[in-house]
Phi, psi and omega in degrees: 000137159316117177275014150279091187205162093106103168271131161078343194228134175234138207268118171191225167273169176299145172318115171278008157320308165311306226235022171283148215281183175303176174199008153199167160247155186235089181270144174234115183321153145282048134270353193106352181246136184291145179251005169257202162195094203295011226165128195278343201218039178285142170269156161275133209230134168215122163304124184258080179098113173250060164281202167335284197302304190274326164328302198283344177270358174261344163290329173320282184357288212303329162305337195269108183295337184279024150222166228205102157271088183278020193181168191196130204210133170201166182223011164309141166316128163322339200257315169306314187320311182239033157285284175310333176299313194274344154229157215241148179252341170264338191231348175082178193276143185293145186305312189267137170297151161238132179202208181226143170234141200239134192202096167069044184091348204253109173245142177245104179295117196251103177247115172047194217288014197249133185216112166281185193244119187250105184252151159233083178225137183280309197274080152002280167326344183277319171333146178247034188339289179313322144326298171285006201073010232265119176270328180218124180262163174233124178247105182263329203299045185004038174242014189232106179220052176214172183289308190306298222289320175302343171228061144291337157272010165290312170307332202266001221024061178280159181239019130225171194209135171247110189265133179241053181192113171338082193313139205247003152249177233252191202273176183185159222292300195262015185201123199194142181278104183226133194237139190299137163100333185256004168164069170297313173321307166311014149292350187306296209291299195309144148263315142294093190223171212228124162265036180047241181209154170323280179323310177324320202280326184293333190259007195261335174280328201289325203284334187292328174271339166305314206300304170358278201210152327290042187085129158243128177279346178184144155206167200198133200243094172250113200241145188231109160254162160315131160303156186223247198238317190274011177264191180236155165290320184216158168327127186211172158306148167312114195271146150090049193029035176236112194296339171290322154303000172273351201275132168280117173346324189272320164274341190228169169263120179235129207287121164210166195301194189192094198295346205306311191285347189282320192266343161298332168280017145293310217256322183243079167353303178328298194293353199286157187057029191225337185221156183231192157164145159264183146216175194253097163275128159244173184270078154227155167274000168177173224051108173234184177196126212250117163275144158230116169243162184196169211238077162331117163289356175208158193301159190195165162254154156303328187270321177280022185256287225297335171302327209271285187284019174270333198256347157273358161256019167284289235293110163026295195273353173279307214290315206289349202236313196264118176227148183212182220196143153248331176306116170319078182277164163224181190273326170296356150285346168293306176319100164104075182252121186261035176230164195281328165215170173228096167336114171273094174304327194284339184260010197281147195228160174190118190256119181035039156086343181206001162261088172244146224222118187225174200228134167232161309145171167170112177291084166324315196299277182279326174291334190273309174318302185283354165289328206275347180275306175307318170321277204315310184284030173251326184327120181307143206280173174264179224263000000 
């Protein structure tokens, strides 16, 4: 494939972010207090639910030396747990051992040199957050998709908390949708934030630079994503009361809501009531890609939206997140990509000068993980 692409984004294998050896260790006592000191100023960090999303954000995590993971809450088998850490049906097999260790009643998740606290408690509140010292839970289990419900670790006394699923109650002085780059700031105030949805993220630097320049007056967000944990394998009733998530995954394209455009317009005010979207699941197991068309408050070109976003994934404010391409992709080149969207420059269209069409990209899995990883080192640290 061609290696001319690409402000931010470079066209190859997949991202070896995973499979990188340790760079710090975490021993952790069986009292429950971590022994190490990853970092003179780490934040403590504990994970809720080793789905998709938390598996891979605790393998990012386990990299950083500024957070210190000290816990871990699943209500899975422990062997299975870390059966799934070491190998991936999308990503291949993980680098580091993985296992369990059992001490007095006490189970520990031991990933390369890091030994965690392995908890199975269903009731958050319950949690010993407060014990551990935990400055951030990351609530991965998709079943708390809501701010009240997130702050059952507040209760348990984390002293933040991050939903990695678009909050399904409205925002508030202290609970708030925040996507890197488009109102980072509102992390000061919040105790409670929402990094959005995977889709969120595709769509969120490009409609904030578009909203800019040239203007957006209306848009609509159609995304054909990887089937996911809420679809069936073969026909079944249907979950969440929508008979179409019952149709097996592997066969069909099957049409569901999408929460994706409501929480970008949290975060960019201008747009609420101005943007939509569904999405198309389809049979791949990762990669997608969100068309956005919209309606230019002022006349624009195909060439200036691709200039204004070619030049806005250099930029600071960007570059971690936003990525573009010239290069003919297909969706299986996406996969292990570390950015929340990639611009497809070659597809982008404008029609009479104020009807435009842009195309983004996206690893759900890991580019949506690694926005949610910039969230967390973006938190202000604790005191």
């Amino acid at each position: 494939m061609s290696s001319t692409v690409a402000v931010g984004f470079a066209v190859g294998p997949a991202s070896t972010d995973l499979l990188r050896e340790p760079v710090m260790q975490t021993v952790m006592q069986t009292d429950g207090n971590s022994g190490s000191s990853p970092a003179a100023a780490a934040v403590r960090v504990a994970v809720n639910g080793l789905g998709r999303i938390g598996r891979t954000f605790l393998k990012l995590a386990l990299e950083r030396q500024e957070l210190d993971v000290v816990a871990v809450n699943d209500i899975g088998d422990a062997d299975n747990l870390a059966y799934l850490m070491r190998y991936d049906s999308v990503y291949g097999r993980y680098a580091k051992p993985v296992g369990v260790d059992r001490v007095d009643g006490q189970e520990w998740l031991r990933v390369g040199d890091h030994r965690l606290v392995l908890l199975h408690q269903r009731e958050p509140r319950m949690l010993p957050w407060r014990a551990l010292q935990v400055d951030v839970v990351v609530e991965a289990t998709g079943v708390f998709e809501t701010y009240a419900a997130g702050r059952a670790h507040l209760e348990a006394g984390a002293g933040r908390v991050v939903l990695t699923a678009p909050a399904k109650d409205a925002d508030t002085d202290d609970a708030r949708t925040v996507l890197m780059g488009v109102n980072a700031d509102a992390l000061t105030a919040a105790v409670i934030t929402t990094n959005g949805s995977c889709t969120t993220n595709s769509a969120s630097a490009v409609m904030q630079i578009l909203q800019d320049q040239p203007g957006v007056s209306k848009a609509f967000l159609n995304t054909v994503h990887g089937y996911t944990a809420t679809q069936r394998l073969v026909d079944s009733p249907g979950g969440r009361g929508d008979f179409r998530r019952g149709r097996a995954a592997a066969a069909n394209i099957v049409p569901a809501a999408t929460g994706a455009a409501t929480a970008v317009a949290r975060a960019i005010p201008a747009l609420r009531d101005r943007f939509d979207g569904l999405a198309l699941r389809v049979p791949v197991p990762a990669g997608s890609l969100s068309a956005i068309v919209f309606l230019s408050a002022r006349a624009t070109t195909a060439e200036e939206i691709n200039a204004r976003l070619e030049a806005a994934a250099q930029t600071p404010r960007w570059r971690s997140v936003l990525g573009v391409t010239h290069d003919p992709l297909v969706s299986s080149d996406i996969i292990g990509q570390p950015y929340g969207a990639i611009v497809d420059l070659t597809l982008t269209r404008v029609i009479d000068g104020d009807l435009c069409a842009i195309y983004c990209w996206y690893d759900n899995e890991l580019g949506f993980t690694h926005t949610l990883l910039e969230h967390v080192l973006a938190l202000p640290k604790p005191h």
